[in-house]
KOLMARKE-136087 format. One line per field, with one value per residue (C-alpha): residue number from 1; x, y, z. Coordinates in steps of 0.25 Angstrom, whole numbers, padded with zeros to 4 digits, always signed. Example, Ala and Ser with C-alpha at 12.3 -4.5 7.8 and 13.67 -1.06 7.14 Angstrom:
<recs>
seq <- [1,2] $
X <- [+0049,+0055] $
Y <- [-0018,-0004] $
Z <- [+0031,+0029] $
</recs>
This chain:
<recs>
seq <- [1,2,3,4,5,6,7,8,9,10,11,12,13,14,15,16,17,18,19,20,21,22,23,24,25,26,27,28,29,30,31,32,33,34,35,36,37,38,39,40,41,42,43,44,45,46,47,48,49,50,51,52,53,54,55,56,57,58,59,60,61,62,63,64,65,66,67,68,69,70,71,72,73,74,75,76,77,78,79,80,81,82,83,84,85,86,87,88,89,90,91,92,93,94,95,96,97,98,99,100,101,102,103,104,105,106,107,108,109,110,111,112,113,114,115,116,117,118,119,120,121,122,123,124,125,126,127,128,129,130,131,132,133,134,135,136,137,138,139,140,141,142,143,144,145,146,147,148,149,150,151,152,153,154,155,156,157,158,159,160,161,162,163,164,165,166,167,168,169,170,171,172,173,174,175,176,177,178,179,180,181,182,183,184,185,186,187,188,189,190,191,192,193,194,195,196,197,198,199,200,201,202,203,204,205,206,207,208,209,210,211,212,213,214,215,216,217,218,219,220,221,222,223,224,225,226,227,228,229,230,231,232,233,234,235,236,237,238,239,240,241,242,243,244,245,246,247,248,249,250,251,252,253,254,255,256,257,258,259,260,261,262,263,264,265,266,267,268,269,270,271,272,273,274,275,276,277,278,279,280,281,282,283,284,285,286,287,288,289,290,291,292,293,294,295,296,297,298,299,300,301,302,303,304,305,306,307,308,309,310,311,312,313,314,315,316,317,318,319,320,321,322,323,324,325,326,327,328,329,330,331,332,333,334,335,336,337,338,339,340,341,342,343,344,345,346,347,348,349,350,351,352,353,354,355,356,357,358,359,360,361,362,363,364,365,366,367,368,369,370] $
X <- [+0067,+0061,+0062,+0047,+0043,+0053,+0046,+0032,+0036,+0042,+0027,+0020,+0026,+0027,+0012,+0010,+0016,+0011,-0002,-0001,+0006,-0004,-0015,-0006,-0002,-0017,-0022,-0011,-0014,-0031,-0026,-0017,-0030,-0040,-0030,-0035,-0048,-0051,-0046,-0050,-0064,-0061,-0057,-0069,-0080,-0075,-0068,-0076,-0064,-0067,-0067,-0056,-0047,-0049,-0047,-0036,-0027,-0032,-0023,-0012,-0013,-0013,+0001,+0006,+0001,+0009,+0023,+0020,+0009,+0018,+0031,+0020,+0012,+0025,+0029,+0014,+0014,+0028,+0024,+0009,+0014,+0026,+0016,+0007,+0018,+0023,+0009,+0005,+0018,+0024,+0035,+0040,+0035,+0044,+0055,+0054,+0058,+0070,+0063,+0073,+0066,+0076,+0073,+0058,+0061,+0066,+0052,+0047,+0060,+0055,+0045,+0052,+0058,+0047,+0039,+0054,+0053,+0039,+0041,+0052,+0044,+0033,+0040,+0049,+0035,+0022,+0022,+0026,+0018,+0006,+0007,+0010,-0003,-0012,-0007,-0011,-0024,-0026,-0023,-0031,-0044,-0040,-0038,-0052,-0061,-0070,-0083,-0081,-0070,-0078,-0085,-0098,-0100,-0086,-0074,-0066,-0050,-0047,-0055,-0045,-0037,-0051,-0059,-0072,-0085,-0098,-0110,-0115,-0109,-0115,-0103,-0113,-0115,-0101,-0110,-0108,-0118,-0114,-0098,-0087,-0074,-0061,-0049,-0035,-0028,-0023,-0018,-0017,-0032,-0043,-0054,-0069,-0080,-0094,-0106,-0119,-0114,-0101,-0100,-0087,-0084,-0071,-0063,-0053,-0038,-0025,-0021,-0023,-0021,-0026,-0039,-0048,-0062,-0072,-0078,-0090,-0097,-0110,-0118,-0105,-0095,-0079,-0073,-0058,-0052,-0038,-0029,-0020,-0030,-0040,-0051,-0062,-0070,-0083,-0087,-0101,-0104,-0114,-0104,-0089,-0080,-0067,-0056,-0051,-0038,-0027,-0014,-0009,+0004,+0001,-0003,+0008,+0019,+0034,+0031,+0033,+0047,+0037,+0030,+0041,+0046,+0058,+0063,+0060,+0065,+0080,+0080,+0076,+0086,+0097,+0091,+0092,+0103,+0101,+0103,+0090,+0077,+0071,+0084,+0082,+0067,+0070,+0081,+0072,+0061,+0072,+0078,+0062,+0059,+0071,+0068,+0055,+0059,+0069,+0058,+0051,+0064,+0064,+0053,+0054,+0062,+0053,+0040,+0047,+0049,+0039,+0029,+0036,+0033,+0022,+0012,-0003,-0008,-0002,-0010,-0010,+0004,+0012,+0001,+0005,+0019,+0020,+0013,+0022,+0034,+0029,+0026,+0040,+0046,+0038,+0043,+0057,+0056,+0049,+0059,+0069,+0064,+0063,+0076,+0082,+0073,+0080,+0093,+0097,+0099,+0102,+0090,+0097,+0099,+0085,+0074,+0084,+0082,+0069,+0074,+0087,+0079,+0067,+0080,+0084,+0071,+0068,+0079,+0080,+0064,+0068,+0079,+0072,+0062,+0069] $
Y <- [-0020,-0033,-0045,-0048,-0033,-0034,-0047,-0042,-0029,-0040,-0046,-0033,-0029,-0042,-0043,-0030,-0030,-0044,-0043,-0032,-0039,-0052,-0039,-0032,-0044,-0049,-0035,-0033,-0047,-0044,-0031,-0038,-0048,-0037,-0034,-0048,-0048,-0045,-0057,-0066,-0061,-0063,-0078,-0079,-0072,-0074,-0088,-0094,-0099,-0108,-0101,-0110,-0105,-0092,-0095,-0101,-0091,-0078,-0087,-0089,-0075,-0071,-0080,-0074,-0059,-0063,-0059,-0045,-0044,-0048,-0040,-0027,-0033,-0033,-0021,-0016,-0023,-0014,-0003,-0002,-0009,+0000,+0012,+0007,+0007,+0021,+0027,+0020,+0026,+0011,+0011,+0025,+0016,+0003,+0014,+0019,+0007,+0005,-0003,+0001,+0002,-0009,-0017,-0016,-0021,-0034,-0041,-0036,-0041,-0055,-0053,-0049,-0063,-0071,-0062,-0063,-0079,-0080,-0070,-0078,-0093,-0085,-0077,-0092,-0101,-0096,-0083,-0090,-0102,-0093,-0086,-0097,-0104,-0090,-0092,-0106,-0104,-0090,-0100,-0111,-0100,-0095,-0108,-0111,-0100,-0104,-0100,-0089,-0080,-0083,-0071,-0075,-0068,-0066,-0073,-0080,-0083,-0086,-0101,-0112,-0105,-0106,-0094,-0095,-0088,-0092,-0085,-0089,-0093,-0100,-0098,-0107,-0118,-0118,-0117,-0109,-0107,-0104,-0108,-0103,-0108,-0107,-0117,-0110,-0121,-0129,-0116,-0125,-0132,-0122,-0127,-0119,-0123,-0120,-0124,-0122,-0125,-0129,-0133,-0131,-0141,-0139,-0151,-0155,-0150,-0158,-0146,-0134,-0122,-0131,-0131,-0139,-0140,-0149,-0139,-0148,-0141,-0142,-0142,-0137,-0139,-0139,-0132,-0134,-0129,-0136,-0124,-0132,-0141,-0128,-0139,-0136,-0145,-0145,-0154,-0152,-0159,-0159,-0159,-0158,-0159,-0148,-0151,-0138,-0137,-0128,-0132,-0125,-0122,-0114,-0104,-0104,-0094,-0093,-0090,-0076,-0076,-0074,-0087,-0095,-0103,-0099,-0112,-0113,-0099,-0101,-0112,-0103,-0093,-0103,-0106,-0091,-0080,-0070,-0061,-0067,-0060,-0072,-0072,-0059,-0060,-0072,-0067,-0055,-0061,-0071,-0058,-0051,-0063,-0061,-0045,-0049,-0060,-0049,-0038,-0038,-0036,-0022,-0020,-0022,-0008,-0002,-0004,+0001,+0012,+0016,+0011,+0020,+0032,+0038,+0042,+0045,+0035,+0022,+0012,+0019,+0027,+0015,+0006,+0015,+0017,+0001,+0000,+0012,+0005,-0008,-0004,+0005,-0009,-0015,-0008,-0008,-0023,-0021,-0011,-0022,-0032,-0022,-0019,-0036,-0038,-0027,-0031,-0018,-0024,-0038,-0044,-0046,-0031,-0027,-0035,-0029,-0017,-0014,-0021,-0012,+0000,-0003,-0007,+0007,+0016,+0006,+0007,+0024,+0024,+0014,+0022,+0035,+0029,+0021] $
Z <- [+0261,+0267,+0257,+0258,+0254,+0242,+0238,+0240,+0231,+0221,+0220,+0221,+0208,+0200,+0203,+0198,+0185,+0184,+0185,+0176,+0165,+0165,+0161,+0152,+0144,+0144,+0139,+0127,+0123,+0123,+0115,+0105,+0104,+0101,+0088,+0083,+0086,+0071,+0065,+0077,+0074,+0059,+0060,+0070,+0064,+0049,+0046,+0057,+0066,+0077,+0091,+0095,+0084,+0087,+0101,+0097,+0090,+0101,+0111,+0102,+0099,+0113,+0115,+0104,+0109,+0120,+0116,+0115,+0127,+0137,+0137,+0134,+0146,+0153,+0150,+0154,+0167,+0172,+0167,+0174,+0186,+0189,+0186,+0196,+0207,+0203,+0202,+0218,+0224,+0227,+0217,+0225,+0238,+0234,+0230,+0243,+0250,+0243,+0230,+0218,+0203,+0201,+0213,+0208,+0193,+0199,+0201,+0186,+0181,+0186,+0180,+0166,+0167,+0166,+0156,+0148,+0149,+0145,+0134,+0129,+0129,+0122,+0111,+0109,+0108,+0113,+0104,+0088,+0092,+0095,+0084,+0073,+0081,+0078,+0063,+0062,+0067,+0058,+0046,+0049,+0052,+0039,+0031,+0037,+0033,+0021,+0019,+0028,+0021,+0009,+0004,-0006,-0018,-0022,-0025,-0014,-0016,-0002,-0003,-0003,-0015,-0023,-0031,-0024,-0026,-0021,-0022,-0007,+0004,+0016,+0028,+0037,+0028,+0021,+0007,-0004,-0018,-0031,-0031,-0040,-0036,-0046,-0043,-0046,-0036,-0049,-0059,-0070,-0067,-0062,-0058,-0057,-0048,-0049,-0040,-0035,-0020,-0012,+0002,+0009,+0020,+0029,+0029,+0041,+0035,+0039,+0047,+0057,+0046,+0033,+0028,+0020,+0014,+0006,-0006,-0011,-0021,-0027,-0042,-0049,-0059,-0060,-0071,-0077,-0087,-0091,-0094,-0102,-0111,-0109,-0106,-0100,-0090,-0083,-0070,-0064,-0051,-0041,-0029,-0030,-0019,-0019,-0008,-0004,+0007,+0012,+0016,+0027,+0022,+0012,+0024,+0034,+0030,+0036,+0052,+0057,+0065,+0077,+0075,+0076,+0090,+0095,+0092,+0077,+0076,+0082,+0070,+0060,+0064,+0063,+0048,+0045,+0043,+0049,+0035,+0030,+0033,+0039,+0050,+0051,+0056,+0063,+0073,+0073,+0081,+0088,+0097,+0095,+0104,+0114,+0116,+0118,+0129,+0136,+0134,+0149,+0155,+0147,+0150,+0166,+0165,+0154,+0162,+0176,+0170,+0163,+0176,+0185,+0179,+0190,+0182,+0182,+0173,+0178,+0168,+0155,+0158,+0156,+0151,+0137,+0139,+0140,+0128,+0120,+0124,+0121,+0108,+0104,+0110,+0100,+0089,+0090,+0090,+0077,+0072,+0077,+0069,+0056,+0059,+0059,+0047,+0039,+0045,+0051,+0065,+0072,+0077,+0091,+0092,+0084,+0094,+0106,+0102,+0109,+0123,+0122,+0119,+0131,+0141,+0142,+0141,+0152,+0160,+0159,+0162,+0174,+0179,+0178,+0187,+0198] $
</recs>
């Protein structure tokens, strides 16, 4: 066959599949979206967050979406692409001319290679970054919610580690009336206040996830009584001013082995054993990242495959068997890490598993059909 045709068949199928994978990728990540919507509409609607937060955590949340989207957009784009050909004849056409099943996996292998490379930048940087920026901003919307996740009526824990109760609340002005607020912050010195009126004015904290408000109350008392002495004391005031702040660090707990850089977790690997359940988990998600890296080259053989099947239903046929492999893939990569975490397996042989297991249904299905 002339070189030129061979090149134009290249072409034809890597825009193909493509096309179909920039789609595929962008839909799964609009699915995966919807499945937030509730808590977005939660920090928007409920603790009043700022449109460029919210705007803010759906793209990071779209990066980090992107570690699972695009090998099952991948794996999409084969499988529908490869239908398409087998359904219109021209896989049988191409085969006709002396185009081998082989010969024609060589452009989606390509292909693999730089889905595999960008995989692998993502899942070392983009992806932990992504996610640890999501948890930052949840945090700071979380730390900043005040009159807003106050309920009137009743008593509020959640208020800067106060006992709150106010009688109404006014979300518009920041104002509450009729205020009863119990200070457990020193065990040994509680502190009870009690006023007519308190304004709450949001100071600027000295961080990103820290927050920080002025309290100023109005036409009220303090009351304390010294537990030691068992003295009892009385200030009335026409206005008291009460500091309240949080410190982010009381907030931000051990990272998730998934929201660390791939640099910062080789170091914690070389800090840990591997007999501790943190090395366990930590060289878990090591070789997670490197089957997911080498996935699209399983994947290339899988979607063949399962694409070249003729059958009547070209979109949805392999649109759902795409998304059942997917998924049992998925799940052996769980089983995998269950299976480091309670030290039955090596993680280097537990994260394989799914590639090894995906490497021959997709070559039998691949040979049966070439």
């Amino acid at each position: 066959m002339p070189t030129k045709i061979v090149k134009k068949i290249d072409q034809y199928i890597l825009e193909e599949i493509t096309t179909t994978l920039l789609g595929a990728t962008s839909f799964i990540i609009f699915v995966l979206l919807m499945f937030q919507i509730l808590r977005i509409a939660d920090y928007l609607i409920v603790h009043r967050a700022s449109l460029s937060l919210i705007a803010q955590m759906t793209f990071y949340l779209c990066i980090s979406f992107l570690s699972t989207a695009l090998p099952l957009g991948f794996l999409i784009a084969i499988s529908v692409g490869f239908a398409r050909l087998s359904s219109d004849s021209e896989l049988i056409a191409m085969k006709a001319h002396g185009y081998s099943l082989l010969r024609l996996a060589l452009p989606v292998c390509v292909l693999a290679s730089a889905v595999s490379i960008f995989s692998a930048h993502m899942s070392r940087k983009w992806v932990p970054q992504s996610m640890w920026a999501t948890k930052e901003i949840q945090i700071k919307i979380a730390n900043s919610k005040v009159v807003t996740a106050m309920r009137e009526g009743t008593f509020n824990t959640g208020f800067f580690d106060l006992l709150l109760f106010a009688d109404e609340i006014d979300s518009k002005t920041n104002r509450l009336h009729h205020i009863f607020i119990y200070d457990e912050r020193e065990p040994k010195n509680p502190l009870t206040y009690v006023a007519q009126e308190a304004e709450i004015i949001s100071l600027k904290s000295n961080s990103e996830l820290g927050a920080a408000v002025l309290l100023r109350l109005y036409q009220g008392s303090v009351h304390h009584n010294h537990l030691d002495t068992s003295v009892y004391e009385k200030l009335d005031f026409a206005a008291y001013n009460l500091h309240l702040n949080v410190n982010e660090n009381q907030y931000i707990a051990v990272p998730k082995p998934q929201m660390i850089a791939q640099s910062h977790l080789l170091q914690k690997i070389q800090k840990t054993t591997p007999m501790t359940h943190e090395g366990r988990q930590l060289r878990a998600e090591y070789w997670r990242r490197i089957a997911t890296t080498l996935s699209p080259f399983v994947f290339v053989f899988l979607g063949i495959g399962l694409g070249s099947f003729r059958q009547r239903t070209v979109k949805s046929g392999p649109l759902l068997t795409s998304f059942l492999v997917f998924f049992l893939y998925w799940i052996l990569q769980i089983l995998g890490t269950e299976a480091v975490t309670r030290e039955i397996l090596p993680p280097w042989i537990a994260m394989q598993i799914p590639n090894a297991l995906g490497c021959v249904v997709g070559w039998i299905s691949f040979k049966l059909c070439g």
